[in-house]
C-alpha positions in Angstrom: 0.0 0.0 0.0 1.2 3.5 -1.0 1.4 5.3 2.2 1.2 9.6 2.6 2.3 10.8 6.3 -0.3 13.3 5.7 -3.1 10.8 5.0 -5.0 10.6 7.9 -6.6 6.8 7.1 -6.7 3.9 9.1 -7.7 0.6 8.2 -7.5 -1.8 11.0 -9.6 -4.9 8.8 -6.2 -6.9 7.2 -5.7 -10.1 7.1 -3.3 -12.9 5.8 -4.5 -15.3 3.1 -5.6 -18.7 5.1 -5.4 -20.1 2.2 -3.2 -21.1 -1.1 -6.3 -22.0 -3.8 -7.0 -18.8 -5.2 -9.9 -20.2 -6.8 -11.3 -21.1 -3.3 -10.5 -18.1 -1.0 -13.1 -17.1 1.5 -12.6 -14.2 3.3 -12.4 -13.6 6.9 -14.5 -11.0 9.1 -12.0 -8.1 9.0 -10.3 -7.8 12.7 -10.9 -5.4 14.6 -13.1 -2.0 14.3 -13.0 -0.4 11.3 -12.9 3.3 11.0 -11.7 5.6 8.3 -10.1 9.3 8.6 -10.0 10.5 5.3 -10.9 14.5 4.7 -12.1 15.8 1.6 -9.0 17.8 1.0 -7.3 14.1 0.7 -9.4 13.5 -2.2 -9.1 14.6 -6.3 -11.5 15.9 -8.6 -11.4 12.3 -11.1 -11.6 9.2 -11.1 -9.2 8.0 -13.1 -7.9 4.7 -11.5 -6.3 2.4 -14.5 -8.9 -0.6 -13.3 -11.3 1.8 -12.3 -11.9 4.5 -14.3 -15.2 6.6 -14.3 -15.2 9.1 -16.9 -18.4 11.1 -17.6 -19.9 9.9 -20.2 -18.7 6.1 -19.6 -21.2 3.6 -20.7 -21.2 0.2 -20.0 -23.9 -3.0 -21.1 -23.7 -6.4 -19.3 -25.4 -9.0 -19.4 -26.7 -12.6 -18.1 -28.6 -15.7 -19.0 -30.3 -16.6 -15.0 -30.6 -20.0 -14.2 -34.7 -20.0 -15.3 -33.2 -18.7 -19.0 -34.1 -15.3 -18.3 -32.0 -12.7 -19.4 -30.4 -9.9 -17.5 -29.4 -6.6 -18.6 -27.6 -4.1 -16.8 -26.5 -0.9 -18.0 -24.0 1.5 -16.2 -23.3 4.8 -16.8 -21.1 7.9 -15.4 -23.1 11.2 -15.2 -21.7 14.4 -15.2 -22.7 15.3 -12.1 -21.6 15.1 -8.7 -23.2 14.3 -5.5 -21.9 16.0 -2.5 -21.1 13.3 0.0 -20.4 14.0 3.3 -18.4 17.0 2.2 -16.5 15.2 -0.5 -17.6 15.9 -4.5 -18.2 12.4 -5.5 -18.5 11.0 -8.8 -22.3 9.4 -10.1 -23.1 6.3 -11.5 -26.1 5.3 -12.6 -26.8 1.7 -12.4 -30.0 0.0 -13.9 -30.9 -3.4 -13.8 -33.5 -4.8 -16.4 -34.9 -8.9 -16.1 -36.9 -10.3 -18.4 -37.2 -6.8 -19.8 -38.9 -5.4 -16.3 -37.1 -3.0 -14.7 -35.8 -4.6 -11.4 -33.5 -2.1 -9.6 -32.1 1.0 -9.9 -29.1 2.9 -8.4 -27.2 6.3 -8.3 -23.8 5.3 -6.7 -21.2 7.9 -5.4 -17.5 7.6 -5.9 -14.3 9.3 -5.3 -10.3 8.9 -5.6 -7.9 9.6 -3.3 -4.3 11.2 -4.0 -3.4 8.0 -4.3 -5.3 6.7 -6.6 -7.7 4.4 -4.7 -11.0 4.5 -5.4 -13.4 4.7 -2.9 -17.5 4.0 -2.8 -19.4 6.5 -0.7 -23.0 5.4 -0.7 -25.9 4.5 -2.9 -29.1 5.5 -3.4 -31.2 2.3 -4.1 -34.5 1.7 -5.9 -35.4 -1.6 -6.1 -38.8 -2.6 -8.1 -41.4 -5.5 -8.2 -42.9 -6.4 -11.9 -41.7 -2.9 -13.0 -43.3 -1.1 -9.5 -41.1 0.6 -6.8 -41.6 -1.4 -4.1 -38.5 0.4 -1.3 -35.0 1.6 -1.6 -33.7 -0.7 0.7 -29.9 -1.3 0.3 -29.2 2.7 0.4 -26.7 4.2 2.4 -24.4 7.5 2.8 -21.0 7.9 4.2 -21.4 9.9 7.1 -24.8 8.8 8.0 -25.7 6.5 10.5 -22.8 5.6 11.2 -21.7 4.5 7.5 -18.4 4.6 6.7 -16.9 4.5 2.7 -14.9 1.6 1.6 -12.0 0.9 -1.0 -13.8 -0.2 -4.5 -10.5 -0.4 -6.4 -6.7 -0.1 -5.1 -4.5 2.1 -6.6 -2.1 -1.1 -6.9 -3.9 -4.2 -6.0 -0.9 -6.3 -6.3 0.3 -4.7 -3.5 -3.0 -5.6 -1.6 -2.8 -9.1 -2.5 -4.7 -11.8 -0.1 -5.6 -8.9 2.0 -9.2 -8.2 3.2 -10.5 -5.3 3.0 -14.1 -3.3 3.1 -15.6 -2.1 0.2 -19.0 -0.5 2.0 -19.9 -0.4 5.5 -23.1 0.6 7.2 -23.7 -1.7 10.4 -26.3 -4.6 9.8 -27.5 -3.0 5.8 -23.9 -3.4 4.1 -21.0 -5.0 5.0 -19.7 -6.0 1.5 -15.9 -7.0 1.6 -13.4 -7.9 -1.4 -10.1 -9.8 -1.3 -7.5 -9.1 -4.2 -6.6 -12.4 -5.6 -4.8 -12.6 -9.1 -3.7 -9.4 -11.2 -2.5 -11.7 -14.2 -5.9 -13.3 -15.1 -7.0 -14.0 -18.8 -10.4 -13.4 -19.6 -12.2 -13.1 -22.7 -15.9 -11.5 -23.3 -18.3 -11.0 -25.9 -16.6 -7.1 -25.5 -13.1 -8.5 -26.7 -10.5 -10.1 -24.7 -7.7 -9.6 -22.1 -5.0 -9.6 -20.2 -3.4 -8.7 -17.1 -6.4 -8.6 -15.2 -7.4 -8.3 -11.8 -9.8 -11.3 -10.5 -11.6 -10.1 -6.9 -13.2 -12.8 -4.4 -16.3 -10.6 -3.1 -18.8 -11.6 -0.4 -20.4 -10.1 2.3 -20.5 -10.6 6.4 -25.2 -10.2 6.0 -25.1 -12.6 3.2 -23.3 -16.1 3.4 -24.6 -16.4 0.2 -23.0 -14.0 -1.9 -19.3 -15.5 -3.0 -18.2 -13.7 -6.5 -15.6 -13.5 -8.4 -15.2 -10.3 -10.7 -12.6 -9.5 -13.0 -10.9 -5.9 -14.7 -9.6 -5.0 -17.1 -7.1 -1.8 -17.1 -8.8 1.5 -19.0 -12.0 -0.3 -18.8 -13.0 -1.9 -15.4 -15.1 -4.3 -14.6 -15.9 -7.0 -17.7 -17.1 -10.3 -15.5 -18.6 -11.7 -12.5 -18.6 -15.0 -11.3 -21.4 -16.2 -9.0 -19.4 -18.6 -7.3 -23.0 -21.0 -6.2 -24.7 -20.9 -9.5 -22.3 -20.5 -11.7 -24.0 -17.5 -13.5 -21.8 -15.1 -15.3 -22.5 -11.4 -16.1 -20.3 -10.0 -19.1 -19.7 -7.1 -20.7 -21.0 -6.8 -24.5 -20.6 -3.3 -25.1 -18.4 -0.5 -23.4 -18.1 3.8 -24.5 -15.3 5.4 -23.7 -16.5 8.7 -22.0 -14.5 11.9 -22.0 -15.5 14.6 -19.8 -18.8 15.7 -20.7 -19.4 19.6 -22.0 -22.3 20.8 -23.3 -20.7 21.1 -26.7 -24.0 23.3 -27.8 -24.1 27.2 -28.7 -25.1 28.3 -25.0 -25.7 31.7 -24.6 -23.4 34.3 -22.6 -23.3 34.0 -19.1 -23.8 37.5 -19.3 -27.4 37.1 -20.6 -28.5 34.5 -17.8 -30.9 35.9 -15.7 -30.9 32.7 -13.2 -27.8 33.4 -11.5 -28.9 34.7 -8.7 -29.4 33.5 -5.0 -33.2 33.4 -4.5 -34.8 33.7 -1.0 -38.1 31.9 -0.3 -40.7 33.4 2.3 -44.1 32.0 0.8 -42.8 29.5 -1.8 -46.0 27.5 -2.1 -47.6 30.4 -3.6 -46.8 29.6 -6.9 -48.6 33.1 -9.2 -46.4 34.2 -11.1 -48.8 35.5 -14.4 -47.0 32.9 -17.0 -46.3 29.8 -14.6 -49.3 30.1 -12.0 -49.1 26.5 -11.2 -50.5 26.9 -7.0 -53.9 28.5 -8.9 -54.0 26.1 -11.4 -56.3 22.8 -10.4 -55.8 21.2 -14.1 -54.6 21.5 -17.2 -55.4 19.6 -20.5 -52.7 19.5 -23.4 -53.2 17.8 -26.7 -51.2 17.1 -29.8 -49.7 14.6 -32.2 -46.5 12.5 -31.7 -45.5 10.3 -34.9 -49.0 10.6 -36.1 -50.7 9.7 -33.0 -53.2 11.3 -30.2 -50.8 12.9 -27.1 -53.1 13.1 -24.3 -51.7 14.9 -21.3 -53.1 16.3 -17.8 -51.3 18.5 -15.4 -52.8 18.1 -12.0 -51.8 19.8 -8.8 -51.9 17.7 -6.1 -52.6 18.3 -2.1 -50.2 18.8 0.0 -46.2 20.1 -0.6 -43.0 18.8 0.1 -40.1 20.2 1.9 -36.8 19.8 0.0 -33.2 20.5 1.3 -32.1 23.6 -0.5 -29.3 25.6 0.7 -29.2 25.0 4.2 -32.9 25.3 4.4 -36.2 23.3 3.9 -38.2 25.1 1.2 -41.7 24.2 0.3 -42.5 23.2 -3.1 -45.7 22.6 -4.8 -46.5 18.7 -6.2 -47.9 18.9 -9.7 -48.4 15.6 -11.0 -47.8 14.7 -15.2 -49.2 12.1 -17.0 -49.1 11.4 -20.5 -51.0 9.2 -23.4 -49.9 7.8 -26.3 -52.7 6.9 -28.3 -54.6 5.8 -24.8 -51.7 3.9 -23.2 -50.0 5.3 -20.4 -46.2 6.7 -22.2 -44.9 8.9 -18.9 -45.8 10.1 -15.4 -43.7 12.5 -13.3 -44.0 14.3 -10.1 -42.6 18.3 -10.8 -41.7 20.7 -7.7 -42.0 24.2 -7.8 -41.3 27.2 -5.5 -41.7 30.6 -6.1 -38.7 33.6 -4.8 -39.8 36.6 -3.4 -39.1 38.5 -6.3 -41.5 36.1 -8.0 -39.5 34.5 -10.1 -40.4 30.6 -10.0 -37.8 27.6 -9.0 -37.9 24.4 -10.5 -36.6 22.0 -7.3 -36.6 18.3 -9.7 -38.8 15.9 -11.1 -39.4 12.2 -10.4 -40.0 10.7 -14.3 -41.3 7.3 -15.1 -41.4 6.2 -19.1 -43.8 2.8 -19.7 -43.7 0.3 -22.5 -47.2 -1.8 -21.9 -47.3 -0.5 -18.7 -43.7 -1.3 -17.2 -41.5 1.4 -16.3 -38.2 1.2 -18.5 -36.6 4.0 -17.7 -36.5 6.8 -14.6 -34.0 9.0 -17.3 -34.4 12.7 -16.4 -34.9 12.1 -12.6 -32.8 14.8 -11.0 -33.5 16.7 -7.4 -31.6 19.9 -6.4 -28.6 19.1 -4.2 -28.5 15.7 -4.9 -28.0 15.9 -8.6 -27.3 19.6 -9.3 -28.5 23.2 -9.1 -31.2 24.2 -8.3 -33.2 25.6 -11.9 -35.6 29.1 -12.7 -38.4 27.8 -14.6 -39.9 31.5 -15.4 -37.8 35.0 -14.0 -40.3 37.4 -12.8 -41.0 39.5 -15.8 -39.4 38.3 -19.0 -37.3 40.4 -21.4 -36.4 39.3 -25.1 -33.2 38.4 -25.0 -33.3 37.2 -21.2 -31.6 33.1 -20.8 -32.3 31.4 -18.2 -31.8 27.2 -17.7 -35.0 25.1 -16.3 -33.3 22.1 -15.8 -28.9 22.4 -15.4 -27.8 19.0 -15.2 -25.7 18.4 -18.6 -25.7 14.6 -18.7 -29.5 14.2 -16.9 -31.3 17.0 -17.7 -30.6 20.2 -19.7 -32.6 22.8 -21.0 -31.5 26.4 -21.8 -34.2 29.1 -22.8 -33.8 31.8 -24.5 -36.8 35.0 -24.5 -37.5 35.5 -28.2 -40.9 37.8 -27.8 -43.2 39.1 -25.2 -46.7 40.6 -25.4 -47.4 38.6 -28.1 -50.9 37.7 -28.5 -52.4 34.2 -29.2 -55.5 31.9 -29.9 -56.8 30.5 -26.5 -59.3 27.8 -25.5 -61.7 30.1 -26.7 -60.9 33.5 -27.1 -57.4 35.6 -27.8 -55.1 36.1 -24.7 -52.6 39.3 -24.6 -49.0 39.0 -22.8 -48.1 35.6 -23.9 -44.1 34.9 -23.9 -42.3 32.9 -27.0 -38.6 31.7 -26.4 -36.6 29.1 -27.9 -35.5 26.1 -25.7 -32.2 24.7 -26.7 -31.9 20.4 -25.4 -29.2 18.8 -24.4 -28.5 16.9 -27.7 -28.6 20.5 -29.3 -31.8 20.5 -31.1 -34.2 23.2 -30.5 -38.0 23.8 -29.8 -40.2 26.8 -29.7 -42.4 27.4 -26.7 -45.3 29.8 -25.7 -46.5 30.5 -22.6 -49.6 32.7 -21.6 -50.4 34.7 -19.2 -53.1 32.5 -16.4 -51.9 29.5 -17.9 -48.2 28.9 -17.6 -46.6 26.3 -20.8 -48.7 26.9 -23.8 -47.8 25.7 -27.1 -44.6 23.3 -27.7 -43.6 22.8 -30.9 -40.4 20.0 -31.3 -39.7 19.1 -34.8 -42.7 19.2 -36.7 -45.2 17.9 -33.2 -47.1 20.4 -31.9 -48.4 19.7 -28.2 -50.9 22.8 -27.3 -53.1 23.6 -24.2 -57.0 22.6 -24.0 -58.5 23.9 -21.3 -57.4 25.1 -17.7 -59.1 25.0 -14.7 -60.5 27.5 -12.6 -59.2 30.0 -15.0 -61.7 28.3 -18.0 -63.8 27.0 -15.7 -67.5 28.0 -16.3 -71.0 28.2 -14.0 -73.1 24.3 -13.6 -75.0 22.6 -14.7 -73.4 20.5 -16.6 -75.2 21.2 -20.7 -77.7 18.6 -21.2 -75.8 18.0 -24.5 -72.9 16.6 -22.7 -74.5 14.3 -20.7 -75.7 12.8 -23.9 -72.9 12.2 -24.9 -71.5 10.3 -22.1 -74.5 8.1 -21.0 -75.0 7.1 -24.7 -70.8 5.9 -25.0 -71.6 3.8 -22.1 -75.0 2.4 -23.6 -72.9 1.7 -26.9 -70.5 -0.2 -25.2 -73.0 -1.9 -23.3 -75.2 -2.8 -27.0 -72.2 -3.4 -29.0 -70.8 -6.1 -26.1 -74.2 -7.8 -27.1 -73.7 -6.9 -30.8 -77.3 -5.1 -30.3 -76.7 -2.7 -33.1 -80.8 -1.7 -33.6 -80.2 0.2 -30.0 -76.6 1.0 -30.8 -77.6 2.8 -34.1 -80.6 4.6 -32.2 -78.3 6.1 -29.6 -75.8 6.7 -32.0 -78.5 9.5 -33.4 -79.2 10.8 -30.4 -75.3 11.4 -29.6 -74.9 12.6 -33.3 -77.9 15.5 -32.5 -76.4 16.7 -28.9 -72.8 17.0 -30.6 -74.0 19.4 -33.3 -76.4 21.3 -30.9 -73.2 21.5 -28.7 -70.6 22.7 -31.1 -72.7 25.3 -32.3 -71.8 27.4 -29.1 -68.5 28.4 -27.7 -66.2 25.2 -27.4 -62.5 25.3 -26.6 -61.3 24.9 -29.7 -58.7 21.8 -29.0 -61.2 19.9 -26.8 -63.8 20.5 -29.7 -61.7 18.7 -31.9 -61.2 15.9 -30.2 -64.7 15.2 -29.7 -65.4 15.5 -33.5 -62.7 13.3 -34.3 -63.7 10.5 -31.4 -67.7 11.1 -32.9 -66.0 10.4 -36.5 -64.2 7.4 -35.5 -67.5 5.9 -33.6 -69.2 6.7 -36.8 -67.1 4.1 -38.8 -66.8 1.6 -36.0 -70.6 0.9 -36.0 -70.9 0.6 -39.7 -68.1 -1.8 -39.7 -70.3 -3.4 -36.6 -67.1 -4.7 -35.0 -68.0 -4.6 -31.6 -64.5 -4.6 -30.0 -64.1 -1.4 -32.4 -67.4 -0.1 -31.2 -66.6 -0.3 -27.7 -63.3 1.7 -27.7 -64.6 4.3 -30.0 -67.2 4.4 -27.2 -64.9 4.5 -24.2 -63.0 7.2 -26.3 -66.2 9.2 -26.6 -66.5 8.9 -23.0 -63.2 10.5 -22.0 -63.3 13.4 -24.5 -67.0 14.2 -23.1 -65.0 14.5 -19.8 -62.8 16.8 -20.8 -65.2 18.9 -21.8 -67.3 18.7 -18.7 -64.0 20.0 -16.6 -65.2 23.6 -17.7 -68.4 22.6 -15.7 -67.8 20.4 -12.8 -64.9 20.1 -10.7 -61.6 18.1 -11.3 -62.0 15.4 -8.9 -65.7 15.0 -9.9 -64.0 14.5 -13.7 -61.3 12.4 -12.6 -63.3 10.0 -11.0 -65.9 9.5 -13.8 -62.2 9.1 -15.9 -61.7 6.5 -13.5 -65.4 4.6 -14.2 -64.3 4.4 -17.8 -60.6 3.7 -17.5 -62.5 0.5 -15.8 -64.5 -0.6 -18.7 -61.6 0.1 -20.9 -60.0 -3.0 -18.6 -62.9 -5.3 -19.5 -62.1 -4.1 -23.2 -58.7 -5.3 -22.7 -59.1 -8.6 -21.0 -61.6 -9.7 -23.3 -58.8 -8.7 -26.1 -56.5 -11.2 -24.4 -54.4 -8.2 -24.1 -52.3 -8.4 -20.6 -50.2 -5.6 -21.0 -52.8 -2.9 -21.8 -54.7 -4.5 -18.6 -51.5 -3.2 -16.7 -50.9 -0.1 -18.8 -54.6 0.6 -17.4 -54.1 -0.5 -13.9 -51.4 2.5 -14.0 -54.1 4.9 -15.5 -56.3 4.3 -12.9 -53.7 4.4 -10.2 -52.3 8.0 -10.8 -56.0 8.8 -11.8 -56.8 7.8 -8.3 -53.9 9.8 -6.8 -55.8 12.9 -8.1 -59.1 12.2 -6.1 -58.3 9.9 -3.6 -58.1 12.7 -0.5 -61.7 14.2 -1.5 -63.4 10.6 -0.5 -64.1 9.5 3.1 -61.9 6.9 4.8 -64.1 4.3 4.6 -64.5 4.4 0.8 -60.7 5.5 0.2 -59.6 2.6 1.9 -61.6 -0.3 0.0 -60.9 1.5 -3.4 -56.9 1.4 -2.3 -57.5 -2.5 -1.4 -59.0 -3.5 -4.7 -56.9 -1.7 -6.9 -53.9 -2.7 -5.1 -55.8 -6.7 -5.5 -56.2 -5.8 -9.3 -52.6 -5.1 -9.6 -51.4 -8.1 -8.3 -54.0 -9.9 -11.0 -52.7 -7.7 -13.8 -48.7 -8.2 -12.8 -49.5 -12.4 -12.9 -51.5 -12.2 -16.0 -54.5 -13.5 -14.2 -57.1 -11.8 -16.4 -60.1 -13.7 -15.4 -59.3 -12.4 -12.0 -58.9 -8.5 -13.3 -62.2 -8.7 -14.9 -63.5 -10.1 -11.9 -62.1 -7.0 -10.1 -62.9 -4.5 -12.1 -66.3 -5.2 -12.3 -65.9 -4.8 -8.4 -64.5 -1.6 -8.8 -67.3 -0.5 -11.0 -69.9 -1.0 -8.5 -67.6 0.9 -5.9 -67.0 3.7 -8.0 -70.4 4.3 -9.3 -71.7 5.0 -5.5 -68.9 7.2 -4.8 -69.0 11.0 -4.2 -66.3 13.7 -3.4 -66.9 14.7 0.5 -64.6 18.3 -0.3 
């Protein structure tokens, strides 16, 4: 071991090799206590240990054939941020673990190097997931919490630490993982290429007598193959990046033209009202548009309550607005946004929790940041815009990176229904350098997004669009006679089906007649046209999701009228037949992708029902994703139609 007088680091866990058969080496419990008295001025800015390097940018793919065939895929990648850890800047990796295709755990793990070149692991955050849902983030740990002390992931020169024993985390009773250098001269070829002079590791752990690996490195790459040392699996490396250090090699503008670089103080930060991103008087917010040809559904939703994030020393209250987006009726993403708005009324953006589904299943958490964990905090809108004004809304290059630049102001534009005066247009510039052009207006925050050729607008707004009850007969039309289609085309009763269909087709033209937002208008025309054809094809499956889709744009339109928890929950009635739909499609991932639905649906109403109710529509939705997650499709039917008696006798109590 290289030794520096002015290193103040002791490691009281060595011990001799008991044994000659490499191949065979257990480790002992390290002797002693263990304690470690590293500073962060004993530490460097990289990591750029020759077995052990973590470059931003860095990329690497393994994977694994389990013993039940399944296949495991594991990507790891160096960000180009850094995570302050107990006072030491410490490189990020993100770590993300795919079987079977369902995401099964995620990690951001912090690293640092020492002056002499030993690499050390500080912590991890952990997420670990059941059939593609976060189920805990057990596993996490931070040096200098609890008690939790860093550990050596790589020597500097692990010949010179051969057969000793040596910690490579430790947090008392969660992680006690230990490694024992073993060879430096291994052979080892992988689907990546092949090698020599590696270093082979013996790794196992003191809470799990169970976990005896091997794992081998290569110099200017790191790690290329593990060893279970029970089953015999191997995990390999197919595919490595060389990172560099990461720049955002885009035209940024000036720093001289930034107006976010400034210290903001937060007094009432949950009063989120600033004129062009008034997100605390904002209940909900419709956006529509087109991506590769096909419907983009999205709802903004404030939710109760805030949350208190670490900020400077301080805990600053942020709004929740919850995201969720369609793709052509499947869930596509969800995210949880927090907000805060400075005294001078410019508004903060404090990080966003982002989920992206395939049938359902979240593949990817890509563009999850939070402000001192991950990077600066972000303005989202300065308090009175100027053309020519920059300002980033999200400043992690690597994660998250938007720059926008003010390109007009008082610019009038088309609303819902009539024109609104003191919009703002700016140009947003993305972290792989492409560009889009965004609008925002006055009462209602982001307005028009146009990104290469897709235009994503705003509906409607509530209160701000909101208008006096009742409800317009015409509109209630509409939505009992989708359900008594579905109900007539399920039976292929298309005498009834064509009689309603008449009835709908007289309300809609009464309706439109009047004043209706413009978007929401049509999308109502388009799901009436698309009924049209599915009952003269007389397909019933056809019939019945024209139908549903009926259903949900008649909702939209009855936000203006009734309020958003009233709406979500007949969303949620529907999103329940559009289950039955599905099962009787033989269709098990868009049963889960509408499990999801209902889920964050119910998120947005939940808190307005009384215990008694909340409670047994938490336990049958949680019963109907278990169903869903096994495939058990009898079952979900069997639960929906459960859920649709439930939900049809509830009310909102506030």
């Amino acid at each position: 071991m290289k030794r520096n007088d002015q290193f103040l680091l002791t490691l009281m866990f060595v011990l001799p090799l008991l044994t000659a058969c490499a191949s065979e080496a257990e480790l002992e419990p390290p002797a002693g206590s263990y304690s470690v008295s590293l500073t962060p001025p004993d530490f460097v800015s990289v990591v750029d240990n020759q077995y052990y390097p973590l470059i931003p940018g860095s990329k690497w793919v393994y994977e694994a054939k389990l013993e039940n065939g399944t296949v495991e895929h594991n990507e790891v990648e160096v960000l180009a941020e850094a995570r302050t850890v107990n006072n030491v800047t410490a490189t990020v990796v993100h770590d993300i673990v795919l079987v079977g295709g369902q995401i099964a755990e995620e990690t951001y793990d912090w690293y640092a190097q020492d002056k002499d070149g030993n690499v050390w692991y500080l912590g991890e955050e952990v997420n670990n997931y059941n059939n593609g849902a976060l189920v805990n983030h057990a596993g996490s740990w931070e040096w200098g919490k609890d008690g939790a002390l860093p550990g050596v992931i790589m020597w500097a020169d692990p010949e010179a630490h051969m057969n000793e024993t040596y910690y490579q985390e430790y947090y008392a009773g969660e992680a006690e993982d230990q490694g024992k250098v073993l060879s430096v001269d291994e052979k080892v070829t992988v689907p990546f290429g092949s090698f020599e002079s590696v270093v082979m590791t013996f790794d196992s752990s003191a809470l799990d007598p169970d976990l005896k690996e091997n794992k081998f490195y290569a110099r200017g790459i790191g790690l290329i193959k593990e060893i279970d040392r029970n089953s015999g699996e191997e995990v390999v490396l197919i595919e490595f990046t060389a990172g560099k250090t990461i720049q955002v090699d885009i035209p940024l503008a000036p720093e001289s033209e930034r107006v976010d670089l400034i210290e903001p103080t937060f007094s009432n930060p949950t009063k989120v009202s600033n004129p062009l991103f008034p997100y605390s008087q904002t209940d909900q917010i419709i956006l529509l548009g087109k991506v590769d040809g096909q419907p983009f559904h999205v709802i903004y939703t404030r939710l109760p309550g805030t949350r208190k994030i670490d900020w400077n020393e301080e805990q600053v209250d942020t709004i929740i607005v919850q995201y969720v987006a369609h793709l052509n009726g499947r869930i596509q993403e969800y995210a949880l946004d927090w907000y805060a708005q400075a005294d001078d009324s410019s508004v903060w953006y404090f990080g966003e929790d982002v989920f992206d589904y395939e049938d359902g299943v979240v593949v990817s958490t890509e563009g999850t940041w939070l402000v001192g964990r991950d990077g600066p905090l972000a303005m989202i809108m300065p308090r009175n815009p100027k053309v020519g004004d920059v300002f980033r809304v999200e400043n992690i290059p690597g994660v998250a990176f938007e720059e926008v630049t003010v390109t007009a102001t008082d610019v009038t534009v088309q609303g819902p229904v009539d024109p609104i005066e003191g919009a703002m247009v700016a140009r947003e510039l993305h972290m792989d350098g492409s560009y889009s052009n965004k609008t925002f207006a006055p009462g209602y925050g982001e307005f028009v997004t146009i990104n290469q050729g897709e235009l994503e607008a705003l509906a409607l707004a509530v209160p701000l669009d909101a208008l006096p009850g009742p409800t317009p007969t015409e509109l209630h039309t509409l939505s009992r006679g989708a359900q008594e289609i579905f109900n007539s085309a399920q039976s292929e009763d298309w005498n009834s089906a064509a009689e309603t269909l008449a009835v709908m087709i007289t309300a809609w033209d009464s309706y439109k007649a009047q004043t209706v937002p413009i978007m929401l208008e049509a999308q109502m025309s388009e799901a009436m046209n698309v009924l049209i054809g599915a009952m003269n094809t007389r397909e019933p499956a056809e019939a019945q999701q024209a139908a549903l889709n009926v259903a949900l744009a008649s909702l939209d339109l009855q936000l203006q009228f009734r309020l958003p928890a009233e709406i979500d929950l007949g969303r949620f009635k529907t999103l329940t037949h559009q289950i039955l739909l599905d099962v009787a499609a033989d269709d098990p991932g868009g049963v889960i992708s509408d499990v999801v639905t209902l889920e964050l649906t119910r998120d947005r109403f939940v808190h307005t029902l009384d215990k008694n109710n909340a409670a047994s529509l938490n336990a049958l939705l949680n019963d109907l994703r278990v169903s869903a997650e096994e495939e058990d499709l009898e079952s979900a039917a069997n639960l929906s139609s459960r859920l649709l008696d439930l939900i049809t006798t509830l009310e909102p109590v506030s």
